[in-house]
C-alpha positions as CSV (number, residue, x, y, z in Angstrom):
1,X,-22.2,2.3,8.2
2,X,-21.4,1.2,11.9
3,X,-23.8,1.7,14.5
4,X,-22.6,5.2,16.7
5,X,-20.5,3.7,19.9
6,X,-21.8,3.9,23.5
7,X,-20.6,6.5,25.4
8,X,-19.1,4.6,27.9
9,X,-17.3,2.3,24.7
10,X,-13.6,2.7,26.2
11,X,-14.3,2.3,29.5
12,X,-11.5,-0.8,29.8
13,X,-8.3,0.8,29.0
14,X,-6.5,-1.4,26.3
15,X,-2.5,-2.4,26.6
16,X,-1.8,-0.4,23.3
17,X,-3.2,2.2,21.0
18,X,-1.7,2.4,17.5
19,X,-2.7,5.6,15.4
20,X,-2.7,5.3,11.5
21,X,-4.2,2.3,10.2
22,X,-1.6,1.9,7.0
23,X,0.4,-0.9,6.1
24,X,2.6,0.0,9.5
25,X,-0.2,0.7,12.0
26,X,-2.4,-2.4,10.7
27,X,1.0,-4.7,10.6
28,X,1.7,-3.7,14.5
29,X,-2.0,-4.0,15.2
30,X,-2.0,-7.8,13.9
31,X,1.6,-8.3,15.5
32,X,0.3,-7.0,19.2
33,X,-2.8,-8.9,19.0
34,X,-1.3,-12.1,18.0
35,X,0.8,-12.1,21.0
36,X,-2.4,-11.7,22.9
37,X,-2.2,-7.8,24.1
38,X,-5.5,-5.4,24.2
39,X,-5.3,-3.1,20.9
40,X,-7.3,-0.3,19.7
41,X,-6.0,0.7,16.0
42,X,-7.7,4.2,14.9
43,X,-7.8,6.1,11.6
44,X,-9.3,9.2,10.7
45,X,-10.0,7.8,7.0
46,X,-10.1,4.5,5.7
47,X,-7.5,1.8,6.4
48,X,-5.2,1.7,4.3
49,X,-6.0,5.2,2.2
50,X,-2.6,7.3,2.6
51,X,0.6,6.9,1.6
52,X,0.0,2.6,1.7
53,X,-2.4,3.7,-1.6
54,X,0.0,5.6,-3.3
55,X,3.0,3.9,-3.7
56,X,4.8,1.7,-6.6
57,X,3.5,-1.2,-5.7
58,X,6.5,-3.8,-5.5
59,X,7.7,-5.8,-2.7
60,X,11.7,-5.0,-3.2
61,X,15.2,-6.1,-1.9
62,X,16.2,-1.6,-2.5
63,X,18.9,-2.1,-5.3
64,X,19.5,1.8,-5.3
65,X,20.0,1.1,-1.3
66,X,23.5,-0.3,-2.2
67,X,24.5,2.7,-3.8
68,X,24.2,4.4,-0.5
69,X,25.6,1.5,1.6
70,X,22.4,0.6,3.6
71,X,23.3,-3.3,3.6
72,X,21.3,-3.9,6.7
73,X,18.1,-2.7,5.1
74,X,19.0,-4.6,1.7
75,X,19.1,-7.8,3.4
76,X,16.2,-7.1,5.6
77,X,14.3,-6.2,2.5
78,X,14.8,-9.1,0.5
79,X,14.6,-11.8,3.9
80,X,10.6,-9.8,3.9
81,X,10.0,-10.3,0.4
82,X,10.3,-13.9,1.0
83,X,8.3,-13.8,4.1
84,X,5.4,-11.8,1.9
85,X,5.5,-14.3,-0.5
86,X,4.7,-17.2,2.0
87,X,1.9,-15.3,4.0
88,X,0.3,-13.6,1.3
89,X,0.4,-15.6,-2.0
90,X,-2.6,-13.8,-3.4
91,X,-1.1,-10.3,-2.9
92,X,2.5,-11.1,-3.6
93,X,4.0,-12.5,-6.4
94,X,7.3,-12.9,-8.2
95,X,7.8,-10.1,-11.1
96,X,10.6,-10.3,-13.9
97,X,12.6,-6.9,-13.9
98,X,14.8,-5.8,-16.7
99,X,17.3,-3.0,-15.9
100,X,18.7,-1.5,-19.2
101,X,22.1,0.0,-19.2
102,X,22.7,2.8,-21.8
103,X,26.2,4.9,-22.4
104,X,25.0,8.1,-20.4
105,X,24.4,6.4,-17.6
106,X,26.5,6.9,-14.7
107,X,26.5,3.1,-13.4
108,X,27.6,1.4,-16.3
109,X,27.8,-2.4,-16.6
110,X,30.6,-3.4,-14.7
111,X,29.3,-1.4,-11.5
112,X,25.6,-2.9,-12.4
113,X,26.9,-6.3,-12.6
114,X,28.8,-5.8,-8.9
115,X,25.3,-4.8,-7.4
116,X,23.1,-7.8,-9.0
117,X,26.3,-9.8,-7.5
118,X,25.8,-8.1,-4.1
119,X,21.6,-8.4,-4.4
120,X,22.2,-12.3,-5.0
121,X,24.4,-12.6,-1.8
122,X,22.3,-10.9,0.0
123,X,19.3,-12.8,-0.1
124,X,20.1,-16.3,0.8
125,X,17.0,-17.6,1.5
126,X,15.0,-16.7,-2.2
127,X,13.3,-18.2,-3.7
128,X,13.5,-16.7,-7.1
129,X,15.9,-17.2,-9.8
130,X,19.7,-14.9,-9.6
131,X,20.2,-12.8,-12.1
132,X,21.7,-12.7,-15.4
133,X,23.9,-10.0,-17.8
134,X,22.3,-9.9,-20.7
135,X,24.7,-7.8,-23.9
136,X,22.6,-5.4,-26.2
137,X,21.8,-8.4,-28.4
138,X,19.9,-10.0,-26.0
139,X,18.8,-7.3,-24.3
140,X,16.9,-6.1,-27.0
141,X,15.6,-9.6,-27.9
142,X,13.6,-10.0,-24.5
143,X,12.1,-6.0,-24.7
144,X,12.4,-5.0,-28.5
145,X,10.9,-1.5,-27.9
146,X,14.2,-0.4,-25.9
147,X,15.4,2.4,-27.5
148,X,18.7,1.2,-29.4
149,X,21.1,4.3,-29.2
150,X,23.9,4.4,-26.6
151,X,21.9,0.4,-25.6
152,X,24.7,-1.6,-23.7
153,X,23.3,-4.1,-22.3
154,X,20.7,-5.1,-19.1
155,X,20.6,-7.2,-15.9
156,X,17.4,-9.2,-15.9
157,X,16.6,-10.1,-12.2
158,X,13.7,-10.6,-10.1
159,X,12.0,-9.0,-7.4
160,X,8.3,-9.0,-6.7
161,X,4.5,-7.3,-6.5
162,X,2.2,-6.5,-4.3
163,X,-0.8,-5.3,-6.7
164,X,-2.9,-3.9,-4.2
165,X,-1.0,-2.5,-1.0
166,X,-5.0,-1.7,0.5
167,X,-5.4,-5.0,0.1
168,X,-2.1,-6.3,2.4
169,X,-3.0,-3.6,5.2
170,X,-6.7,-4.5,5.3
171,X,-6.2,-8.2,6.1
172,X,-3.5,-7.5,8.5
173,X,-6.7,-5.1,10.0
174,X,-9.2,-7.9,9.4
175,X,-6.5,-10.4,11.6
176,X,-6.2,-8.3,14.0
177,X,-9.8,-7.8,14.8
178,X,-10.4,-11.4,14.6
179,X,-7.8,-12.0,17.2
180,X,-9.8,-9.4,19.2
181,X,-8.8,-5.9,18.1
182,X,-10.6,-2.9,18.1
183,X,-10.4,-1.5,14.8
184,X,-12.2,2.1,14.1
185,X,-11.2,3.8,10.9
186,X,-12.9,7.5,10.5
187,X,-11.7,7.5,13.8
188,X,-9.5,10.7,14.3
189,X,-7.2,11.4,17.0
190,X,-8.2,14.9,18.2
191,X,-5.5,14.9,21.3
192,X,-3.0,13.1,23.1
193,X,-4.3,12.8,27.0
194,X,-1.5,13.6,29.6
195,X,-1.8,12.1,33.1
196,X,0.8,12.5,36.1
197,X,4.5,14.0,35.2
198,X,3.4,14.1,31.5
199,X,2.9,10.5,30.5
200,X,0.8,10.3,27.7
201,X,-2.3,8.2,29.2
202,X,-4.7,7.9,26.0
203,X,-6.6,9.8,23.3
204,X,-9.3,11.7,22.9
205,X,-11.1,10.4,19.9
206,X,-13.4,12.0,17.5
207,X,-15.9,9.6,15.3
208,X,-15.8,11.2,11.7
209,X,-18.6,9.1,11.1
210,X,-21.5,10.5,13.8
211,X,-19.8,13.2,14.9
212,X,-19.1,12.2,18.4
213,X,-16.1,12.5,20.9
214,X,-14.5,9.8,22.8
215,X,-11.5,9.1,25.4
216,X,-9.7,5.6,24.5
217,X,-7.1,5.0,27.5
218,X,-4.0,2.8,27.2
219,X,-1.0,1.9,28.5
220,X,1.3,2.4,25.5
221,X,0.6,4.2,22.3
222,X,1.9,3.9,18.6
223,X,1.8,6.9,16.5
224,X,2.0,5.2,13.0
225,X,0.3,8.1,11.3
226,X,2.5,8.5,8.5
227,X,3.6,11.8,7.2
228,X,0.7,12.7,9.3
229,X,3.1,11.8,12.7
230,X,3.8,15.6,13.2
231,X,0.4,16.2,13.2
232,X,-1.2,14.0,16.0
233,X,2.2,15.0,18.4
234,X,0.0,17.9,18.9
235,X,3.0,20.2,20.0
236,X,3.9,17.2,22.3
237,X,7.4,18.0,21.1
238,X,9.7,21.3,20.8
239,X,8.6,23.1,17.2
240,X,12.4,22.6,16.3
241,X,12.0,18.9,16.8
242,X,10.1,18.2,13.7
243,X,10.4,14.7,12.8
244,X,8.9,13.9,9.3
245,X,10.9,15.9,6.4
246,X,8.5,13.7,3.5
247,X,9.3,13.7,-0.1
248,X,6.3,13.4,-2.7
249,X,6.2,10.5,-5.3
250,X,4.1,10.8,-8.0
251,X,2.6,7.9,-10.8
252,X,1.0,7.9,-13.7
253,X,-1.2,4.8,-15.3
254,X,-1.6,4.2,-19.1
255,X,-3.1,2.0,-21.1
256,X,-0.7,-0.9,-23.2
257,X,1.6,1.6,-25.7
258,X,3.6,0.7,-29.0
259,X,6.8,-0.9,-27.6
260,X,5.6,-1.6,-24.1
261,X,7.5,-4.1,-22.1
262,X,6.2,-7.3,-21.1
263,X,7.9,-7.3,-17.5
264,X,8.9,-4.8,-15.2
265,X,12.2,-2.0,-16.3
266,X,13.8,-0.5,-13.7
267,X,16.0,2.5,-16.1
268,X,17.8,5.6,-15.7
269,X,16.3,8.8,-16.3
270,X,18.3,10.8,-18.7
271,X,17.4,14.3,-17.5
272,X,18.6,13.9,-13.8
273,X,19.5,10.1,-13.6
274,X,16.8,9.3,-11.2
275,X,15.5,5.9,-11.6
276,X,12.2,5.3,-12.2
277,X,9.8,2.0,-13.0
278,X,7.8,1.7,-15.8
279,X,5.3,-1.5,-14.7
280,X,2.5,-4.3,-16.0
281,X,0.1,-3.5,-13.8
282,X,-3.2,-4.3,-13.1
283,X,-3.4,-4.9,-16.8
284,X,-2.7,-1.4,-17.3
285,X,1.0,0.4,-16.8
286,X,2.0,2.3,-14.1
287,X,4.8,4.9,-14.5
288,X,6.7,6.7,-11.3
289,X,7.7,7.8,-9.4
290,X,9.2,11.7,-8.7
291,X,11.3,12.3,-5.4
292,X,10.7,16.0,-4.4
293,X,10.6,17.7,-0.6
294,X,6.9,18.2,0.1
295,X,5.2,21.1,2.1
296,X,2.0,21.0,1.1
297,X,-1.2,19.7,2.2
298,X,-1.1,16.4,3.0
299,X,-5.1,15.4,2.4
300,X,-4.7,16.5,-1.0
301,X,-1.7,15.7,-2.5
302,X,-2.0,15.3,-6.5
303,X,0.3,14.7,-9.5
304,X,1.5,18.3,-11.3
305,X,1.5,19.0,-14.7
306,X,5.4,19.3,-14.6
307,X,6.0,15.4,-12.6
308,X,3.0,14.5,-15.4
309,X,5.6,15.6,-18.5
310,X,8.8,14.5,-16.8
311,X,7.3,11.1,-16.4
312,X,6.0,11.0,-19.9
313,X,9.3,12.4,-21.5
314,X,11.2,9.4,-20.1
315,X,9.1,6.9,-20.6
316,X,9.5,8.3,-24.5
317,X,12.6,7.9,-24.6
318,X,13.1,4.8,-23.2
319,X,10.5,3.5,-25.4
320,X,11.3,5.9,-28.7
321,X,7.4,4.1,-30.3
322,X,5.6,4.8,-27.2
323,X,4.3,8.3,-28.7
324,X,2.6,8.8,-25.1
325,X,1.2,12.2,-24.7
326,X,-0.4,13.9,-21.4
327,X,-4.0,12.9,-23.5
328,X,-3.0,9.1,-23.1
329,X,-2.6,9.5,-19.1
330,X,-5.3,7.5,-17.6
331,X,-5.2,9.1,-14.3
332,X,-2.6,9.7,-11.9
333,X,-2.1,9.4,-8.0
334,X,0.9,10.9,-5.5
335,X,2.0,10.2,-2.2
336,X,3.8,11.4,0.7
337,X,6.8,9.4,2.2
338,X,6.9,9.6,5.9
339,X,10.8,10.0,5.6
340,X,12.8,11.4,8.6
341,X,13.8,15.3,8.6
342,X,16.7,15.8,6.2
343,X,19.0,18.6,5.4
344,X,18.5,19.8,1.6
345,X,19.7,17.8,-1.1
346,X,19.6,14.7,-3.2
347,X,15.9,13.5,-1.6
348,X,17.1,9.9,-3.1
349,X,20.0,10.2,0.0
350,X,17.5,10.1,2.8
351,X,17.7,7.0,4.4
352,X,14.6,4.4,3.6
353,X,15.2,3.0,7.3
354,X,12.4,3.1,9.7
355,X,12.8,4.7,12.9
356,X,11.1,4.0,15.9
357,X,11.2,7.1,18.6
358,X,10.5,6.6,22.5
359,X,9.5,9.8,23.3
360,X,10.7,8.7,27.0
361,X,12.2,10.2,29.3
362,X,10.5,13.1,28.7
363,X,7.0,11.7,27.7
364,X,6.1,8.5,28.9
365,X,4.4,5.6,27.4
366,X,4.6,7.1,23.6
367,X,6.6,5.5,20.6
368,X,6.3,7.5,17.0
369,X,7.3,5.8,13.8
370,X,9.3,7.1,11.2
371,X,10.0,5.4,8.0
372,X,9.5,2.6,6.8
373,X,8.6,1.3,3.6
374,X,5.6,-1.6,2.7
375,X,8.3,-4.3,1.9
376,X,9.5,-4.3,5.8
377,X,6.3,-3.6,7.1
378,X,5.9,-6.6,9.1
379,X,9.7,-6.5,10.4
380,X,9.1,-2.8,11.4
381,X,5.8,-3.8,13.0
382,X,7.7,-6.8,15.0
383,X,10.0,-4.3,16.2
384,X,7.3,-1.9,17.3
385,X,5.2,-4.7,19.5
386,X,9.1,-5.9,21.3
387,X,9.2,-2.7,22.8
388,X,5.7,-2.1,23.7
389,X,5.7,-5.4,25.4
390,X,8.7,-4.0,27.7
391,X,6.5,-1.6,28.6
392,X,3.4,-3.2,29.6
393,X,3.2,-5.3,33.0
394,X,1.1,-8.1,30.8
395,X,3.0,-11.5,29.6
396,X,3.2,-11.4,26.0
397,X,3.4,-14.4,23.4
398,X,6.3,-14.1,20.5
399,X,6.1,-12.8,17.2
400,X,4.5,-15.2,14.7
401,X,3.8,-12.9,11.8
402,X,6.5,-14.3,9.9
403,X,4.8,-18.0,9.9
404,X,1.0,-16.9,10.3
405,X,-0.8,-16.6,7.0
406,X,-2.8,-13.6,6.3
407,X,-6.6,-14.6,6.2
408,X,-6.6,-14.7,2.4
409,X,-3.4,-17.1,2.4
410,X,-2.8,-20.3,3.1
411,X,-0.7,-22.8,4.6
412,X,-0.7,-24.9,1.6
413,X,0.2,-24.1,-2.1
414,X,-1.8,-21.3,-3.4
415,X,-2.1,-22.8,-6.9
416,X,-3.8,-26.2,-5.2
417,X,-6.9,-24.0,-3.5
418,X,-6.9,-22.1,-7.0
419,X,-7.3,-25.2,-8.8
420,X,-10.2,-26.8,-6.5
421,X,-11.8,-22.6,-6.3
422,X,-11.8,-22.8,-10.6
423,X,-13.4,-26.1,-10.4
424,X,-16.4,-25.2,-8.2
425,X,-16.8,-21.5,-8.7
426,X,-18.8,-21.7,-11.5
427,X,-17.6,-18.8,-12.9
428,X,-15.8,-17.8,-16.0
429,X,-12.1,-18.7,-15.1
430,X,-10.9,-15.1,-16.0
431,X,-13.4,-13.9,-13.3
432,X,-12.2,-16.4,-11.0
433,X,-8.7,-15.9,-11.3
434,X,-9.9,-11.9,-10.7
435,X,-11.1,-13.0,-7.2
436,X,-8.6,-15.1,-6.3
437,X,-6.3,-11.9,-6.7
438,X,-7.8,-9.4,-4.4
439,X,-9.3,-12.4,-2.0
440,X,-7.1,-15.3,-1.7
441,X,-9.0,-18.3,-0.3
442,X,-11.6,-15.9,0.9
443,X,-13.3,-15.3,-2.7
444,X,-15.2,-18.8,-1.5
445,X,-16.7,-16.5,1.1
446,X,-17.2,-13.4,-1.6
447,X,-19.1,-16.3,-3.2
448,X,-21.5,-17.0,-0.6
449,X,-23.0,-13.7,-1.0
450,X,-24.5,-14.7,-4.3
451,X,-26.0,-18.0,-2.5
452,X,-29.9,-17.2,-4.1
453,X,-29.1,-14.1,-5.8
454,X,-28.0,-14.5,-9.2
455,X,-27.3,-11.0,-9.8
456,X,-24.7,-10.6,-7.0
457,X,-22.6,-13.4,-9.8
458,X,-22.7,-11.1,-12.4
459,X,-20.2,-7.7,-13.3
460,X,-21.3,-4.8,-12.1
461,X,-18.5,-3.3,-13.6
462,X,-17.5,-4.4,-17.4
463,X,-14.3,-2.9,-17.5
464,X,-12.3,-5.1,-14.7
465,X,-15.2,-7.9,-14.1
466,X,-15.5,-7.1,-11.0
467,X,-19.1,-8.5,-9.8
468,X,-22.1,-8.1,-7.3
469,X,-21.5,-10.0,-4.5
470,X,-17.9,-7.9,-3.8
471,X,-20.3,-4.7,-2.8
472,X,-21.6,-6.6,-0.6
473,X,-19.1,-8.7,0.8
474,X,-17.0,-5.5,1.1
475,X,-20.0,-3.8,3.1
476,X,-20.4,-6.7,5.6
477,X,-17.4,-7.7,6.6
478,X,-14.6,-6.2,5.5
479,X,-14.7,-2.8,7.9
480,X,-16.0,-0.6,4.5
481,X,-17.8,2.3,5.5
482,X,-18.3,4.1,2.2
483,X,-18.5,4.0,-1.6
484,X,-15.6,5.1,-1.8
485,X,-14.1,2.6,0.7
486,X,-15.7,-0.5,-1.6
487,X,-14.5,0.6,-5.0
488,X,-11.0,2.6,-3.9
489,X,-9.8,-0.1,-1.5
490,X,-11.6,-3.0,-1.6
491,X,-13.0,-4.6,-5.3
492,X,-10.2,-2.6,-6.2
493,X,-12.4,-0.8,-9.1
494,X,-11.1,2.4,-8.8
495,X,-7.8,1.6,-10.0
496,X,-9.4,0.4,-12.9
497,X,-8.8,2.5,-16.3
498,X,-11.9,4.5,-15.4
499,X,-11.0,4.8,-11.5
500,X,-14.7,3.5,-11.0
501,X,-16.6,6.3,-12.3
502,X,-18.1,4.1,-14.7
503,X,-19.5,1.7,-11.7
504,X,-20.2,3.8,-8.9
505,X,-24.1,4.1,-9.6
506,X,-24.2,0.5,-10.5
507,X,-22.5,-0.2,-6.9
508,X,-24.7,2.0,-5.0
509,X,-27.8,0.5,-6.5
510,X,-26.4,-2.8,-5.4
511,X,-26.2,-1.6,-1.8
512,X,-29.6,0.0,-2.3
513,X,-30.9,-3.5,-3.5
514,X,-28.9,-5.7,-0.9
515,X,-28.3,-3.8,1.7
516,X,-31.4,-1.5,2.3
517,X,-29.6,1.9,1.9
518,X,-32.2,4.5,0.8
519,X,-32.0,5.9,-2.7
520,X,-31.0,9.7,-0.2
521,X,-28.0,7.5,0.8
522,X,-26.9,6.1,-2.7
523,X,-27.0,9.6,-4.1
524,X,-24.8,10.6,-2.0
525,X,-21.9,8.1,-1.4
526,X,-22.1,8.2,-5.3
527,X,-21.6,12.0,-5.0
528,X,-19.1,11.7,-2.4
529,X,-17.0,8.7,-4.5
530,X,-16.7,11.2,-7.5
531,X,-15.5,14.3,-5.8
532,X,-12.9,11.6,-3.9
533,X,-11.6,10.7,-7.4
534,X,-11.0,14.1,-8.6
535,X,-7.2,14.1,-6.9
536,X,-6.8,11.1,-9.4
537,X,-6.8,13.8,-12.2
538,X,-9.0,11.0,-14.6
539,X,-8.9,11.2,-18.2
540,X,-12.7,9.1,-17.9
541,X,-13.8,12.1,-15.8
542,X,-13.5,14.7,-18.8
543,X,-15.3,12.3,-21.5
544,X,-18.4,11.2,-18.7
């Protein structure tokens, strides 16, 4: 755990403050600091724990955008994908997607054919294969377990992945505190200071962590908080000025089922016609997600039992073998979507497009962000830093996000440093391969935390390999505060099929071993990681 800060911490006012350390606020915080401009990034959790954690995982051009005409944010999806790919090899990858088209639907093949025609023309620069129409025949050659009835045929195109979202905002984070950022999660915004003819002047800080209160100044500040964005205005705006109108998407994760696809399928539901994903993931399958307004409370927002059957039921009868039952649901996890407020009806109609509100004329030196989605995260943020530049009197470099790799990337081909990392790792290759996914050239580094301790080499959790030195590593350097932080957001063990609970003592006895916790502190964090996972609704929870 960080030290407590010094009172007198934030005596140096900083050029901007961004709130919300997601896959926004962590992508403006790297952006701002690249160009060379003062930045304090704050979170009242962990970064990268809200929505960022709970969404479908893909890096995607929008083909349902085209339904609703939204061109602009087509082509600025798919131009990001390709920019992902480049910066962030290890967390981005191509990922086959089949898209079935059966008698009920309402888009049958013709219209289906025009939008793959449209999605190829729209992203110029890919670097992925263009699609192709595939009739029933072949259709059902490629994914067998497709149920037959009403089957017409299916586009097979490709998009891509982003396995671990946490992962993409925390090295943005990690950047941005290497270029000289001040990055605080468990940092909460208590209040927005005012100053002279109501310009918002700073933020009065509370540390979640020690229990202390702070004032950060600044000249500009980002409220990237999310669906959350409401929340840290304070009252800053009119009540009737409500600007995040979020709609709740729910997943579910299963194990391999009879029938199971071998790529993505992007299909129709046949209760309401929403379209939904059913995904190889993490070498489980994830299932989502639901679209539904959301009032709620948005620190605890699980999956119901309804969302849980709906999202069964389809996947049942897209894959007639599958047999799944609520039983075979390995846990689930639901977000909110920071969407802008929308008048009631189809949720799937509010715009995906991010927003960026100057709260000027009336208050001063405060932007709020609305929207957004993690494939245009890094366009968003480059959008963000422009006008924050305009607003401070300090000369700013350009944005270079789009050529700069993210520190597990690299400026050469990926599968070259894979190659020389399986030679000299020592390691099993599947274990390996494991780190090279979550750590890009960095699991070198992970690696030197085992120099003369053979035990941080080896699993500490059978289930997805993970091994000891990740604890550690995570602990060190990578801004984890927690338990929970390590296994939910770093090693990536809580997305496992037992969401960690099977690991979490072996983890905390690590940190005992390594890292001098007392046995007072593992107990707890242990405690505190179980009662965390309990929104995940685990199946592993009821058999422990």
């Amino acid at each position: 755990m960080r030290n407590p800060l010094p009172e007198r911490a934030f005596e140096r006012p900083f050029d901007v403050i961004v709130i919300g350390a997601g896959i926004n606020g962590t992508g403006i915080a790297r952006d701002a600091s690249l160009r060379g401009l003062k930045v304090l990034l704050v979170d009242k959790h962990d970064i990268g724990a809200g929505t960022t954690s709970r969404s479908t995982r893909l890096i995607h051009g929008g083909l349902r955008y085209l339904e609703h005409r939204e061109l602009p944010l087509v082509r600025e999806s798919l131009r990001e994908r390709e920019v992902l790919l480049h910066i962030a090899p290890h967390l981005v990858h191509p990922l086959s997607f089949l898209l079935p088209v059966y008698e009920e639907h309402r888009r049958g093949t013709k219209m289906i054919r025009m939008g793959m025609m449209a999605y190829d023309a729209l992203s110029l620069d890919k670097s992925m294969s263009r699609h192709r129409m595939l009739n029933r025949g072949e259709a059902l050659q490629r994914e067998p377990g497709l149920r037959r009835d009403g089957l017409r045929g299916a586009a097979a195109y490709y998009d891509a992945q982003a396995e671990y979202p946490e992962r993409l905002s925390l090295e943005n984070a990690l950047d941005a505190r290497r270029l000289g950022a001040v990055v605080l999660p468990y940092m909460r915004v208590a209040e927005l200071q005012r100053g002279p003819a109501g310009r918002v002047t700073g933020v009065a800080l509370h540390d979640e962590l020690h229990g202390r209160d702070h004032v950060a100044h600044g000249t500009v500040i980002v409220n990237a908080a999310g669906p959350w964005v409401d929340r840290v205005l304070g009252g800053i705006e009119p009540p009737d000025q409500r600007m995040i109108g979020g709609t709740k998407g729910s997943h579910l994760v299963v194990a391999a089922f009879p029938g199971a696809p071998r790529e993505a399928v992007y299909a129709e539901a046949v209760e309401d016609g929403r379209p939904y994903f059913v995904v190889p993931w993490n070498g489980l399958y994830l299932i989502g997600t639901t679209d539904s307004r959301f009032d709620g409370d948005l620190d605890r927002v699980e999956a119901t039992d309804d969302e849980i059957a709906y999202l069964i039921s389809e996947t049942n009868k897209l894959f007639p073998e599958a047999g799944l039952r609520a039983a075979d649901v390995l846990y689930t996890y639901a977000g909110v979507r920071p969407l802008p407020v929308a008048p009631d009806g189809d949720e799937a109609a509010i715009t995906r497009s991010h927003v960026i509100h100057d709260h000027a004329p009336g208050v001063e030196g405060l932007l709020s962000i609305v929207g957004g989605k993690i494939t245009t995260y890094r366009q968003l943020a480059e959008e963000v830093v422009d006008a924050v530049v305009k607003k401070v009197a300090v000369k700013a470099g350009k944005c270079r996000t789009h050529q700069v790799p993210l520190p597990g990337g690299t400026v050469y081909r990926f599968d070259d440093f894979r190659e020389r990392f399986h030679a000299t790792s020592g390691l099993e290759r599947a274990t390996g391969e494991r780190l090279l996914r979550i750590y890009g050239t960095r699991a070198a580094e992970v690696l030197d935390y085992a120099d003369g301790h053979p035990d941080l080499r080896e699993p500490f959790d059978a289930p997805t390999g993970a091994i000891g030195a990740e604890v550690v590593f995570s602990l060190r350097t990578e801004l984890a505060e927690t338990l929970a932080d390590v296994l939910q957001r770093r090693t990536m063990v809580g997305f496992g099929a037992e969401v960690g609970l099977g690991a979490v003592d072996a983890a905390a006895e690590l940190a005992v071993r390594h890292l001098g916790w007392s046995e007072e502190r593992a107990a707890r964090e242990a405690a505190g990681f179980r009662a965390q996972v309990g929104v995940l609704r685990p199946r592993y929870a009821a058999q422990a």
